[in-house]
C-alpha positions in Angstrom: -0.6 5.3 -11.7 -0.7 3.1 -8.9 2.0 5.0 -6.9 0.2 8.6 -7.4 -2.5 6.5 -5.7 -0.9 5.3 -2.9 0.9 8.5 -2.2 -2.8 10.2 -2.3 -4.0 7.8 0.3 -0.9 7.7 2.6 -1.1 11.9 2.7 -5.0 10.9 3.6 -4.6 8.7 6.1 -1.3 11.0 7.4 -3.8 14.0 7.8 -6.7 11.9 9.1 -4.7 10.2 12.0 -3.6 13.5 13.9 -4.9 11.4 16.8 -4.0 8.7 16.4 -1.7 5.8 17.2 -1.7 3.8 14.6 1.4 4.5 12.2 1.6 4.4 8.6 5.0 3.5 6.6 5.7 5.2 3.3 4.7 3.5 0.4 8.2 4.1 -1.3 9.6 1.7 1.5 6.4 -1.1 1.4 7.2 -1.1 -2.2 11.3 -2.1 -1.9 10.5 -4.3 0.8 8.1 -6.0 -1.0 9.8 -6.3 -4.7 12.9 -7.4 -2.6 11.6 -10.3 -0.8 9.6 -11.3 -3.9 6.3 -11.6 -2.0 4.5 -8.4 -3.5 1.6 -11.4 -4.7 1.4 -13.8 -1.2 -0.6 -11.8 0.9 0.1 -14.1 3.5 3.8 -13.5 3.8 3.3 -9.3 3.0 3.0 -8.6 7.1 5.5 -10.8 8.0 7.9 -9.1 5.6 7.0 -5.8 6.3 7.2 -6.3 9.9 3.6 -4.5 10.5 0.7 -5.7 12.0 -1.8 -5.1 9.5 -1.7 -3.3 6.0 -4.4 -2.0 3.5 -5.1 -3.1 0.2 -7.2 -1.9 -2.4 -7.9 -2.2 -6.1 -8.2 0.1 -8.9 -9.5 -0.4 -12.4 -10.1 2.0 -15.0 -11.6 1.7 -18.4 -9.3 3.9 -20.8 -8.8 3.0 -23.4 -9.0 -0.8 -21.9 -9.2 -2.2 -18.3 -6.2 -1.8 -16.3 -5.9 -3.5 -12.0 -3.8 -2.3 -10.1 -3.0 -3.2 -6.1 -1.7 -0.5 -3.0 -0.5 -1.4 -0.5 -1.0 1.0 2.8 0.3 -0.5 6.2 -0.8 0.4 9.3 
């Protein structure tokens, strides 16, 4: 679920930033990068890895049947 959700916000944030020049890296690649450096938890190492200067994160819960949290990463 949590990579339907970061694919909806990256297509928002691709559409929303037609003037923009801040640019957004695919969630696909944050993703590899971040399960291959082993720092998807240290959110103090996450830029550095991913070479960006900032990146978004958010958190999801849901209550079916019980709670589930998940984290997205967006860089910008």
């Amino acid at each position: 679920m949590y990579k339907s959700i970061q694919s909806s916000m990256y297509t928002f944030l691709l559409r929303k930033s037609t003037n923009s020049t801040v640019e957004f890296q695919d969630p696909d690649k944050t993703n590899i990068l971040l399960e291959k450096a082993g720092v998807a938890d240290k959110l103090d190492e996450i830029a550095k890895v991913l070479g960006v200067d900032a990146f978004l994160r958010g958190k999801f819960e849901t209550e079916q049947p019980k709670v589930k949290h998940l984290q997205c990463y967006l860089l910008a």
